[in-house]
Rosetta silent file (secondary structure, phi, psi, omega in degrees, C-alpha in Angstrom):
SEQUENCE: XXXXXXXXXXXXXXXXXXXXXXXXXXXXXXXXXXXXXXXXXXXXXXXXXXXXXXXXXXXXXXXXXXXXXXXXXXXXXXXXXXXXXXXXXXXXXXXXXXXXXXXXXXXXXXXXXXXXXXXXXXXXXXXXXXXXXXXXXXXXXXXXXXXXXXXXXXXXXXXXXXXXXXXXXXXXXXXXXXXXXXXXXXXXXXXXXXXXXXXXXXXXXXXXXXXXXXXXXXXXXXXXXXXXXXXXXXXXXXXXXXXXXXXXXXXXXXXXXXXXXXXXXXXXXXXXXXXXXXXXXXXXXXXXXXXXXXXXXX
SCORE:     score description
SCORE:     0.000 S_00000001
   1 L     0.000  121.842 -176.475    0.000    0.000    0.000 S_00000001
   2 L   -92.063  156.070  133.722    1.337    3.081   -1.148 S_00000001
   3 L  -115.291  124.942  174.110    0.094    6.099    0.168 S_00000001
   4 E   -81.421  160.407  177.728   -0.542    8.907   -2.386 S_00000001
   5 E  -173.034  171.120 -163.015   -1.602   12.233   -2.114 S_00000001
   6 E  -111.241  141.472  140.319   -1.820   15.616   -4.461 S_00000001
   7 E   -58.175  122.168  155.668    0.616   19.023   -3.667 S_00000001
   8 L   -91.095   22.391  163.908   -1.641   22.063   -4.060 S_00000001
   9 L  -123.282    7.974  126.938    0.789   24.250   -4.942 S_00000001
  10 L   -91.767  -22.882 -167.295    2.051   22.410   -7.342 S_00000001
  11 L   113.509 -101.959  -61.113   -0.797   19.813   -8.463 S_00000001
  12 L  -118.967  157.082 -170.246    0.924   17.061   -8.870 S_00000001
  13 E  -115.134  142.769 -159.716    0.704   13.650   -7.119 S_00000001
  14 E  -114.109  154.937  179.625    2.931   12.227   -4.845 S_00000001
  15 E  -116.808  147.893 -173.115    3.926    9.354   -3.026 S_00000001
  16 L   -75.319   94.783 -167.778    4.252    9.789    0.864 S_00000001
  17 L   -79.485  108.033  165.070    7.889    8.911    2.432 S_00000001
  18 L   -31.085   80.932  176.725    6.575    7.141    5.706 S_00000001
  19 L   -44.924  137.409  179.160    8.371    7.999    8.775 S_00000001
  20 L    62.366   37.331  164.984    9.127    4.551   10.434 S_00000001
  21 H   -73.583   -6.577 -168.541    7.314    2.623    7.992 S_00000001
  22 H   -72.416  -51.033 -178.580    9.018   -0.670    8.510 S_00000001
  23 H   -88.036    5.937  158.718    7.700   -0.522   12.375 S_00000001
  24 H  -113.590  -23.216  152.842    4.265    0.523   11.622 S_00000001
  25 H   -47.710  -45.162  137.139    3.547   -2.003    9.216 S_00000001
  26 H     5.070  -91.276 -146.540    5.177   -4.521   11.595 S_00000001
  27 H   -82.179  -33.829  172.559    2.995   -3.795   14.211 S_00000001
  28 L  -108.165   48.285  179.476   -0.273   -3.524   12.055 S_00000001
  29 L  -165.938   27.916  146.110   -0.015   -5.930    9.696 S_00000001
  30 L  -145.642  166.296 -161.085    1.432   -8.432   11.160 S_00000001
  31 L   -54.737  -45.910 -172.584    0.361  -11.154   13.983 S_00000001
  32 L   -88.990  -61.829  171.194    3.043  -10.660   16.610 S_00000001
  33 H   -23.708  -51.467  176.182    2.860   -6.876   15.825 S_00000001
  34 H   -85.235   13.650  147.171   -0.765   -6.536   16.496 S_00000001
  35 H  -100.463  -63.672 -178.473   -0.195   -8.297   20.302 S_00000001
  36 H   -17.806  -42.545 -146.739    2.504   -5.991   20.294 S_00000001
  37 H   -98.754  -27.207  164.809   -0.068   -3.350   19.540 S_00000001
  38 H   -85.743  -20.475  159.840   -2.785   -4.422   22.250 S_00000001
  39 H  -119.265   14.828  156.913   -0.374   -4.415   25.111 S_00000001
  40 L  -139.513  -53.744 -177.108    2.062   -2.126   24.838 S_00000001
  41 L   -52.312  -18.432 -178.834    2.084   -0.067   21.729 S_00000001
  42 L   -90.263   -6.742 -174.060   -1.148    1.687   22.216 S_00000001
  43 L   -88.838  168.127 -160.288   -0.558    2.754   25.840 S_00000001
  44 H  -121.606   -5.621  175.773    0.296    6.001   26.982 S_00000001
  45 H   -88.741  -23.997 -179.806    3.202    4.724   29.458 S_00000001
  46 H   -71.319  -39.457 -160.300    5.160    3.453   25.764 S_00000001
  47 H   -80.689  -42.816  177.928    4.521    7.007   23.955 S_00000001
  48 H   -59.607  -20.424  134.436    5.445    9.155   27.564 S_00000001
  49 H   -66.351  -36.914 -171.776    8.747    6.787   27.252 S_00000001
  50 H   -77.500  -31.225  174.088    9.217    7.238   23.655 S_00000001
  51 H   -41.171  -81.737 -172.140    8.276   11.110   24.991 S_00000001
  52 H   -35.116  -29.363 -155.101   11.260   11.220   27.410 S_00000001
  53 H   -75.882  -54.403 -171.100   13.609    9.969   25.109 S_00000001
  54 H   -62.341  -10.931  174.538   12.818   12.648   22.546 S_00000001
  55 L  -109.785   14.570  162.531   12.947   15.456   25.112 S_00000001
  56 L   -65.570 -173.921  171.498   16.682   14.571   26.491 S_00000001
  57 L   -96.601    3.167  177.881   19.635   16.747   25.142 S_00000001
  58 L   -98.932   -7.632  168.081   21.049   14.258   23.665 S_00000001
  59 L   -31.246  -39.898 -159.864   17.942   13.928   21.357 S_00000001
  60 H   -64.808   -4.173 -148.135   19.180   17.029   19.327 S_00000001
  61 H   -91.216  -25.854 -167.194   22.235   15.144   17.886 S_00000001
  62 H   -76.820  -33.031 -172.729   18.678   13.884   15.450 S_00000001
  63 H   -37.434  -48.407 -168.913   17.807   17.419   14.589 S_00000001
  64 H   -88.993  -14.306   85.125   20.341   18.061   11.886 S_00000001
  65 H    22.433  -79.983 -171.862   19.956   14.461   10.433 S_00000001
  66 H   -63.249  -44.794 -150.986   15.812   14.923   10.064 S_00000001
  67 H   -92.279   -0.296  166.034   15.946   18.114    8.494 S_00000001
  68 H   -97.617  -36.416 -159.663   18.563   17.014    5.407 S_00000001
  69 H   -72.254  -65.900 -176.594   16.393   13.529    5.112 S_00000001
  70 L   -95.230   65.355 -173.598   13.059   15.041    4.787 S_00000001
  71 L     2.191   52.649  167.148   14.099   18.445    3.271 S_00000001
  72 L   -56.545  168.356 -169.922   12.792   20.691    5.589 S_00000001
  73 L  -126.152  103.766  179.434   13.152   24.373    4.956 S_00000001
  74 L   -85.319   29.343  176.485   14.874   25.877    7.709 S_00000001
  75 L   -74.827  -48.301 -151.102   14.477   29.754    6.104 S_00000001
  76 L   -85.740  -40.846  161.015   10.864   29.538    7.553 S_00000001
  77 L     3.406   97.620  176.442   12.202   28.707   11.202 S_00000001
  78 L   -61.534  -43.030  160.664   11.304   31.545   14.167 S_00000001
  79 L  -103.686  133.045 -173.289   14.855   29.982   15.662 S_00000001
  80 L   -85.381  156.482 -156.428   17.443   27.968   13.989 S_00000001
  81 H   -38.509  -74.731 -165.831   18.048   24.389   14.574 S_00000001
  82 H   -40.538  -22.620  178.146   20.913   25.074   17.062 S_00000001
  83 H   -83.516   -5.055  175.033   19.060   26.708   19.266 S_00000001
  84 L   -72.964  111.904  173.911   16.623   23.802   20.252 S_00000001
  85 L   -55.318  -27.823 -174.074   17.340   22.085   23.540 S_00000001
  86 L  -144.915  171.432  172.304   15.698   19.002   22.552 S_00000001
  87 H   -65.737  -26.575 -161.016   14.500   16.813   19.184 S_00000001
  88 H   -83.612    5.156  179.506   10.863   17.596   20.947 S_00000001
  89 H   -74.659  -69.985 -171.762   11.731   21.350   21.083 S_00000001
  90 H   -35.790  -95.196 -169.566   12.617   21.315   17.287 S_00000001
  91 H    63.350 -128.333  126.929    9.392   19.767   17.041 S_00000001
  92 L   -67.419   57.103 -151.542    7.127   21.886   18.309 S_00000001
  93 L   -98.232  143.575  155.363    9.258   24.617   16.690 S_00000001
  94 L  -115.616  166.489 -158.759    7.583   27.966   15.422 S_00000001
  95 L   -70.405 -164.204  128.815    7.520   29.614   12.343 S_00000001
  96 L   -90.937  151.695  162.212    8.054   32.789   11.072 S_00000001
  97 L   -50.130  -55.182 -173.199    4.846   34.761   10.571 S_00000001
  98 L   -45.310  -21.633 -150.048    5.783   35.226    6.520 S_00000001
  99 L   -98.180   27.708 -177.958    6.034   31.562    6.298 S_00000001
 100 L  -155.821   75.440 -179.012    2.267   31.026    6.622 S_00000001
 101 L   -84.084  151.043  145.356    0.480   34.053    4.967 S_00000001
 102 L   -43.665  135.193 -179.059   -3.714   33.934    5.226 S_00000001
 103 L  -104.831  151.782 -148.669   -5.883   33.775    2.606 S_00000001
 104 L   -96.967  -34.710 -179.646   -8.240   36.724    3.324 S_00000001
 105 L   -62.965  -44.997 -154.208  -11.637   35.408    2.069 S_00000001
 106 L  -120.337  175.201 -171.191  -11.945   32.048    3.692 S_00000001
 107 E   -96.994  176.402 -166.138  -11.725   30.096    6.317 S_00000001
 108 L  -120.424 -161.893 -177.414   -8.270   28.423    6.106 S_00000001
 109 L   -93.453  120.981  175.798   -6.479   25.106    6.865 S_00000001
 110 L   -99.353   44.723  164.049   -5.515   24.827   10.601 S_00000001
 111 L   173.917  165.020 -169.974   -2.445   23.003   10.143 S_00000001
 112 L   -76.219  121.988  172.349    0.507   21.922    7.626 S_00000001
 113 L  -173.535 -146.654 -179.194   -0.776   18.328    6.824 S_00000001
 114 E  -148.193  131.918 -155.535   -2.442   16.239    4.054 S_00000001
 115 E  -113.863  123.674  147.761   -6.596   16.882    3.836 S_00000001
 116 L   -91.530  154.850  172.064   -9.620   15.209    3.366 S_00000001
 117 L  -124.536  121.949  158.949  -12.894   17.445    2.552 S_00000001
 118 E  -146.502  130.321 -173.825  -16.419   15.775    2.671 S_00000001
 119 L   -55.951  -20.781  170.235  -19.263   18.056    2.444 S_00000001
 120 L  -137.986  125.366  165.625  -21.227   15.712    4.897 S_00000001
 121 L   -35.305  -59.239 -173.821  -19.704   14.463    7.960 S_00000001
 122 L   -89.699   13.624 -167.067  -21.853   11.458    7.827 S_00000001
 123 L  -125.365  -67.321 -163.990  -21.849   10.266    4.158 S_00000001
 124 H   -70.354  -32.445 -175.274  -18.719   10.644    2.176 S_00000001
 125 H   -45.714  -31.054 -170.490  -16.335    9.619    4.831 S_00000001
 126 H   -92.086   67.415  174.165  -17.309    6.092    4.621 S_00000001
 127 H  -132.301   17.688 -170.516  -15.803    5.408    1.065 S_00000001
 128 L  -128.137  149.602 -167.465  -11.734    6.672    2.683 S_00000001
 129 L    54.943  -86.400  170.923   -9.397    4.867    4.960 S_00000001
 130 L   -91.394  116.263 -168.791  -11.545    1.662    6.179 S_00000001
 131 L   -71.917  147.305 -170.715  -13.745    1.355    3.791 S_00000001
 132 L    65.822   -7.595 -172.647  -17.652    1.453    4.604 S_00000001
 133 L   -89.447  125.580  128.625  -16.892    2.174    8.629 S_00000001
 134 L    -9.444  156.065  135.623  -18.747    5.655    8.985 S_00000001
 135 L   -76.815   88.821  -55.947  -17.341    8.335   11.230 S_00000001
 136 L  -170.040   72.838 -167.713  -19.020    7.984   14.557 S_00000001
 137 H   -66.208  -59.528  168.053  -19.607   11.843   15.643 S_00000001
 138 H   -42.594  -11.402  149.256  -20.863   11.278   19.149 S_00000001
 139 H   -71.767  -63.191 -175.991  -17.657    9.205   20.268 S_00000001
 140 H   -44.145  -34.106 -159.586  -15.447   11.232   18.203 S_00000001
 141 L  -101.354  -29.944  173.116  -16.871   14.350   20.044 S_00000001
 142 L    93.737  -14.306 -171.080  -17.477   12.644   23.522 S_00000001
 143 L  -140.465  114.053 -169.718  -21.119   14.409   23.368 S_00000001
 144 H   -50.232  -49.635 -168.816  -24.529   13.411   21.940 S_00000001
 145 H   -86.462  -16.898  127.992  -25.228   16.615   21.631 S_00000001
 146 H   -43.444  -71.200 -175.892  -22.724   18.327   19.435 S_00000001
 147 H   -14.585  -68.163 -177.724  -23.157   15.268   17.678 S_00000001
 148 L   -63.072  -22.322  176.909  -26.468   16.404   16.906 S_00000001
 149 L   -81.901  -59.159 -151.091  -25.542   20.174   15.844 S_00000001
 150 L   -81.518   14.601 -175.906  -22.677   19.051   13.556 S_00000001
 151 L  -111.332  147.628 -153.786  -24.164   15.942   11.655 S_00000001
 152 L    95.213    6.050 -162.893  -25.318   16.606    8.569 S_00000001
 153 L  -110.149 -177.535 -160.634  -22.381   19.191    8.432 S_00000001
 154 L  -117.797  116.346  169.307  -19.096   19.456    6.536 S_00000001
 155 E  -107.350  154.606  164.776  -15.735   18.105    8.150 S_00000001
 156 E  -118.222  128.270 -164.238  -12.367   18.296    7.337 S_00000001
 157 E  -106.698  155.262 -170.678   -9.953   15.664    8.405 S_00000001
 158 E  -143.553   97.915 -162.052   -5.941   16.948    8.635 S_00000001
 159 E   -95.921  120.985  150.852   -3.231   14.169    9.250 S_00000001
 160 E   -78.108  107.608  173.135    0.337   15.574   10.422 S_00000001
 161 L   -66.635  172.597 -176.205    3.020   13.413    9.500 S_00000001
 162 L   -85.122  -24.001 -170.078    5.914   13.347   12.034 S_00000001
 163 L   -97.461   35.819  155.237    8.347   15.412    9.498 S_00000001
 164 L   -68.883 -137.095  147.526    5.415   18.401    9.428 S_00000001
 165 L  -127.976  136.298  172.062    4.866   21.732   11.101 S_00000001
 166 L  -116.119   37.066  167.883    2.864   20.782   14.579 S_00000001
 167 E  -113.622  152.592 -156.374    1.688   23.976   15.804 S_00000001
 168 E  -132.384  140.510  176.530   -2.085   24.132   14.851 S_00000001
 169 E  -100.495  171.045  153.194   -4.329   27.653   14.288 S_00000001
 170 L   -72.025  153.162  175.301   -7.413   28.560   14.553 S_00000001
 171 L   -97.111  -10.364  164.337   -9.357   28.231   11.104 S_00000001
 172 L  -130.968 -171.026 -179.577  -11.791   31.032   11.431 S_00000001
 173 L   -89.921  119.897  177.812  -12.145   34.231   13.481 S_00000001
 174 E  -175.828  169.432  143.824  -14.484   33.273   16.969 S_00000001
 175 E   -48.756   83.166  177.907  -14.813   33.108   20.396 S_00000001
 176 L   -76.783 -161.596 -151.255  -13.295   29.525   21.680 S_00000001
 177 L  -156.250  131.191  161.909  -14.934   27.406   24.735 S_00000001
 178 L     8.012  120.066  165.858  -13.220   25.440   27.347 S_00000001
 179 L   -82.287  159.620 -174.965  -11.021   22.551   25.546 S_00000001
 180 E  -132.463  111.580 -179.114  -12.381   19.352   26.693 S_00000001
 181 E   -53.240  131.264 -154.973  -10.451   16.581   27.495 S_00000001
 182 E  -136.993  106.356 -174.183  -11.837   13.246   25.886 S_00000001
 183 L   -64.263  167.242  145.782   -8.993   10.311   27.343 S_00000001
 184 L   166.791 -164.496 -152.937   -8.417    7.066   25.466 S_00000001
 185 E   -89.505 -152.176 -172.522   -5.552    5.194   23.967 S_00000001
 186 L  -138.693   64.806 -176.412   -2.682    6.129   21.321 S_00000001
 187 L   -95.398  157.596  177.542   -2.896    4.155   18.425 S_00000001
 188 L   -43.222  169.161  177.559   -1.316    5.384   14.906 S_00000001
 189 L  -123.325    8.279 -169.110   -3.155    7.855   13.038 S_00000001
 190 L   -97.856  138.256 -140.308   -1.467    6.804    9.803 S_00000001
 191 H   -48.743  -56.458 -164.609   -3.585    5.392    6.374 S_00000001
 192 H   -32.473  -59.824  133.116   -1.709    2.174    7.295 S_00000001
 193 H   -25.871  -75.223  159.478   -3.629    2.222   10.200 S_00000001
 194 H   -51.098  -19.728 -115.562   -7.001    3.765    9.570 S_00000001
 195 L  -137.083  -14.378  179.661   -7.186    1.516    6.569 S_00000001
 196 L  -133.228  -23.691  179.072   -8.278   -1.652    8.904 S_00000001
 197 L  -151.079   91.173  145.957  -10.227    0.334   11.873 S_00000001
 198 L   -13.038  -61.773  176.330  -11.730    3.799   11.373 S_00000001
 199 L  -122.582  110.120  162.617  -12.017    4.326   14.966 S_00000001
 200 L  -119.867   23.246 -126.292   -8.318    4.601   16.225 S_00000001
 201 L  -150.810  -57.765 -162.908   -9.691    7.824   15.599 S_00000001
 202 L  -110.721   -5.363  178.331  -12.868    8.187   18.472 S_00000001
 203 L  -109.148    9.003 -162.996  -10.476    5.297   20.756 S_00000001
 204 E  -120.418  141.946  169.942   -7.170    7.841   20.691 S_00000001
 205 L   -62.123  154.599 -158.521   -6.834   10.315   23.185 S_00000001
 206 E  -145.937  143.995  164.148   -8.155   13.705   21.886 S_00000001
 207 E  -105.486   94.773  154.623   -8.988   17.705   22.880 S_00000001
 208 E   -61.317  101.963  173.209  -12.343   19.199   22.022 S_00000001
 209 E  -106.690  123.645  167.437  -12.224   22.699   21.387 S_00000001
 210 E   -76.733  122.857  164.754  -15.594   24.567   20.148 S_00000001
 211 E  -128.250  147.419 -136.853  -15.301   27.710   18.882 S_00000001
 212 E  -116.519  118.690 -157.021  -18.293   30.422   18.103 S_00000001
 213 L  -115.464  118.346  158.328  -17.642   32.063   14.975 S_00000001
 214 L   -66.969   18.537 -168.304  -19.659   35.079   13.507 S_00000001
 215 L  -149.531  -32.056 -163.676  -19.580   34.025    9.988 S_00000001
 216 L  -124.920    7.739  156.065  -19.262   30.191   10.050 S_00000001
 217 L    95.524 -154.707  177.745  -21.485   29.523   13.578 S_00000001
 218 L   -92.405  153.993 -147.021  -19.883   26.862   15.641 S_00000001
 219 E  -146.803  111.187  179.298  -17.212   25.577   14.597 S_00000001
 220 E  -107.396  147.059 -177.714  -15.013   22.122   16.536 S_00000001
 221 E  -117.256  152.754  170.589  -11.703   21.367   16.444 S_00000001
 222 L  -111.890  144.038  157.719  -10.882   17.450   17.630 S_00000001
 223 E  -128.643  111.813 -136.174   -7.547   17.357   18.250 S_00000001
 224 E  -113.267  136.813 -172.813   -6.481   13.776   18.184 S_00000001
 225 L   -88.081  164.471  148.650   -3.040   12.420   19.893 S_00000001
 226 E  -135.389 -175.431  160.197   -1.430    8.787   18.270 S_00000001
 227 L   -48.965  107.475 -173.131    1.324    6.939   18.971 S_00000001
 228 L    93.457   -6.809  172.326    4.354    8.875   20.727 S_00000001
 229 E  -110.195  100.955  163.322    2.187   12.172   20.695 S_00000001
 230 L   -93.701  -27.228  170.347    0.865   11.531   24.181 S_00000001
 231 L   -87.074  133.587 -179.101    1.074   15.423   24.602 S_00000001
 232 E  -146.543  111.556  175.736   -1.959   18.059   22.777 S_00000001
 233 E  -131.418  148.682 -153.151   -1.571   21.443   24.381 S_00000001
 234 E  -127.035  159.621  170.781   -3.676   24.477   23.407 S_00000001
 235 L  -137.485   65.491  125.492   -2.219   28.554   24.630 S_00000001
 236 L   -77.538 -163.640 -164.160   -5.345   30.475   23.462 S_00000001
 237 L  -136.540  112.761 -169.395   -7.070   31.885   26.477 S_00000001
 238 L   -57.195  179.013  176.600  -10.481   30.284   26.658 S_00000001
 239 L    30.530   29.698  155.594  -13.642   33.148   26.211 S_00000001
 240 L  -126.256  115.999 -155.027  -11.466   35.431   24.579 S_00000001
 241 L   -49.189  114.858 -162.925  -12.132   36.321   21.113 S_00000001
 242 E   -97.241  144.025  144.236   -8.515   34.630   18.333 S_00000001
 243 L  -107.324  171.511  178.965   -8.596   35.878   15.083 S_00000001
 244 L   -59.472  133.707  178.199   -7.836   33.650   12.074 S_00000001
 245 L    97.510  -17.069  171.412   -4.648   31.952   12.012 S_00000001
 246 L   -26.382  174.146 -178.296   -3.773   32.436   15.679 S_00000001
 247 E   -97.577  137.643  162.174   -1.935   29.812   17.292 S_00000001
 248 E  -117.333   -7.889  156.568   -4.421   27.211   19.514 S_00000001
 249 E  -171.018 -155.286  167.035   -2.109   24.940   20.148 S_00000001
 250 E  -164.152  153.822  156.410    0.486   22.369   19.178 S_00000001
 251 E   -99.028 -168.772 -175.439    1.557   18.577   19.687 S_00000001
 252 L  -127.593 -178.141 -112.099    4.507   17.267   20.640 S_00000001
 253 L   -72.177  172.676  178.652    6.654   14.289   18.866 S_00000001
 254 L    85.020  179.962 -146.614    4.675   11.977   16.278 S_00000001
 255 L   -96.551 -179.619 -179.205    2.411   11.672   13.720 S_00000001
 256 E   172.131  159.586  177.960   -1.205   13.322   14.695 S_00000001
 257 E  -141.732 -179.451  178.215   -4.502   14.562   13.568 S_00000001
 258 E  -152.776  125.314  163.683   -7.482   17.355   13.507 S_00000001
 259 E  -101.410   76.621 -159.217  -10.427   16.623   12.866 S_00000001
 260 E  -101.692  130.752 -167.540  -13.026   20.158   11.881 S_00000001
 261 E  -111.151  120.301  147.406  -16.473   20.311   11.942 S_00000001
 262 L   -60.565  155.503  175.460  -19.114   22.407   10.618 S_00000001
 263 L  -101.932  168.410 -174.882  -22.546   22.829   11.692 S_00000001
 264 L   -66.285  145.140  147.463  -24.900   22.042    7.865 S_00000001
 265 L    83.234   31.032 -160.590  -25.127   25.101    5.346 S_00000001
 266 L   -86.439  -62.371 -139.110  -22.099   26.651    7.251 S_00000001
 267 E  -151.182  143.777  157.365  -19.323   26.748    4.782 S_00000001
 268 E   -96.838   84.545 -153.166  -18.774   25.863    1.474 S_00000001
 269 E   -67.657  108.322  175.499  -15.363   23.290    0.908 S_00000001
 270 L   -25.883  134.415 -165.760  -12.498   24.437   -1.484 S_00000001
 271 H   -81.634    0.688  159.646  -13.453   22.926   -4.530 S_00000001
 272 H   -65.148  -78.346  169.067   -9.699   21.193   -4.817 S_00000001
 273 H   -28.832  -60.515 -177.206  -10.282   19.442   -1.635 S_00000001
 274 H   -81.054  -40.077  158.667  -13.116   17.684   -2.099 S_00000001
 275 H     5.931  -75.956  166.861  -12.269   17.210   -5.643 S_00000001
 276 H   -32.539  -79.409 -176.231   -9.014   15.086   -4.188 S_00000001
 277 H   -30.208  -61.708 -178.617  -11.348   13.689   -1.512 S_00000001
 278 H   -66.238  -16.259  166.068  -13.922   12.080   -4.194 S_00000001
 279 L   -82.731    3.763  175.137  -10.910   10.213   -5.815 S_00000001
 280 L   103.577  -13.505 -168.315   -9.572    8.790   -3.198 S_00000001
 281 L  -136.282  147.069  175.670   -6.184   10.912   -2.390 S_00000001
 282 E   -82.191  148.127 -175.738   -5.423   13.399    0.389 S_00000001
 283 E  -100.399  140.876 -173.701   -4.558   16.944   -0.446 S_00000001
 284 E   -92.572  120.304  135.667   -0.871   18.267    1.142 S_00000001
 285 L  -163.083  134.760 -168.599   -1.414   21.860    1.943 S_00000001
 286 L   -54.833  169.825  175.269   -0.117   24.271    4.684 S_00000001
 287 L   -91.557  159.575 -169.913   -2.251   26.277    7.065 S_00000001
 288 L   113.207  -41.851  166.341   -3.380   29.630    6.243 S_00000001
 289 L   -68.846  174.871 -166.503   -4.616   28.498    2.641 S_00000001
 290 L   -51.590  173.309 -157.077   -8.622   28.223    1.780 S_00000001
 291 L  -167.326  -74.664  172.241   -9.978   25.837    3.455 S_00000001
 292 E   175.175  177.478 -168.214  -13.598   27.265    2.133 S_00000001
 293 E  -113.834  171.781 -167.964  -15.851   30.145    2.138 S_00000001
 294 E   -88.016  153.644 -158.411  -18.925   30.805    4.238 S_00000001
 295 L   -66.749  115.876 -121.710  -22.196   29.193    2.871 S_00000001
 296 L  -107.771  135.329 -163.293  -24.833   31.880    0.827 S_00000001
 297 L    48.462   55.065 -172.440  -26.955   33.183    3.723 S_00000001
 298 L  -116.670    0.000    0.000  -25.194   31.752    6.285 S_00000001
């Protein structure tokens, strides 16, 4: 299984180089892997070791390594590699402002990653990753009754590879709400994964943040942990109005996802994105770019 996926800024399709891929196929796709993967790998005492490791000093000796293998561009950097104490500082490293402008119109992408679009939460979803398992909004959300405002509504799902940007924005201009802790285990978050059980998704620990948007209504971010990202930490200030692109949080080491929800007739979904979406391939594009525009009389 390859996983494929489109560039938007150039167009063109791509094949994904897999951090680890040897030891996540291993563990889910093969027999001794997957006992591997029910008693230890999935546990939050292996990724808070695998944590520890990545936040010694001597971790950094990796820094200079990852960033020739998967050609990061360290021009965009707020600090330069040497200045990171740990591989998990690099990390959660921040940008420069330039290196993520806003598109002015729309609401944007809240994080560097590779995108699904599906105009209904509850329809399109089941034909990507396991095929025919549904998304399951009332687990995923922890609350029947979100559930009930956002189904029938348009989500976007946003998978962060481990060689990404991890600091995650808001995608519109609102008011956020409490985040709300939803516990559960740490299984990957990678196709390889998803591709045999949809919810590693609504079983992985996760942070529900709502936020109250004048233009796109409420609006949830899931913010879903995996393996070795045992850490999800948000700095907005809860009841105090972010504009778009603020920072709302970031993880720390590993692969990772966000999952954003619409309430129905909210938003309209860049027509690339779903485009991508109905064929089958995830779209690669940073945060800051469309995402989609609000909905006509919305």
């Amino acid at each position: 299984m390859q996983i494929r996926f489109i560039d938007r800024e150039t167009g063109t399709e791509k094949t994904e180089a897999v951090y680890g891929e040897g030891a996540l196929r291993w563990v889910y796709e093969t027999l001794p892997g997957k006992a591997a993967l029910a008693v230890l790998v999935r546990r939050a005492f292996f990724s808070k070791i695998y944590g520890a490791l990545m936040s010694s000093p001597r971790s950094r000796a990796k820094i200079a390594p990852f960033i020739e293998k998967f050609g990061l561009d360290a021009s965009e950097f707020a600090e330069p590699p040497s200045s990171f104490a740990s591989f998990n500082d690099f990390f959660s490293r921040r940008l420069k402002a330039s290196a993520r402008p806003l598109a002015e119109t729309a609401a944007v992408l809240p994080a560097d990653g590779r995108h699904l679009a599906f105009p209904r939460a509850d329809a399109g979803a089941t034909t990507i990753y396991a095929k025919g398992q549904a998304f399951d909004l009332e687990k995923l959300l922890g609350d029947a009754e979100a559930a009930r405002r956002f189904s029938g509504g348009a989500l976007l799902c946003s998978r962060l590879c481990p060689t990404d940007y991890h600091r995650f924005h808001f995608p519109v201009a609102g008011t956020p709400g409490a985040p709300r802790l939803v516990n559960g285990s740490l299984y990957s978050v990678n196709p390889i994964a998803l591709s045999r059980r949809l919810a590693y998704l609504w079983e992985n620990k996760r942070v529900v943040v709502e936020i109250d948007s004048p233009v796109f209504g409420r609006v949830a971010q899931v913010l879903i942990g995996a393996t070795n990202v045992g850490t999800i930490r948000t700095t907005f200030t809860p009841g105090k109005f972010c504009e778009k692109g603020a920072e709302l949080g970031y993880f720390r080491f590993g692969g990772s996802f966000i999952a954003t929800l619409f309430e129905p007739g909210k938003i309209v979904l860049a027509e690339d994105l779903v485009k991508n979406t109905a064929a089958g391939l995830e779209t690669f594009a940073k945060t800051g770019t469309p995402l989609g525009v609000p909905a006509a009389g919305s």
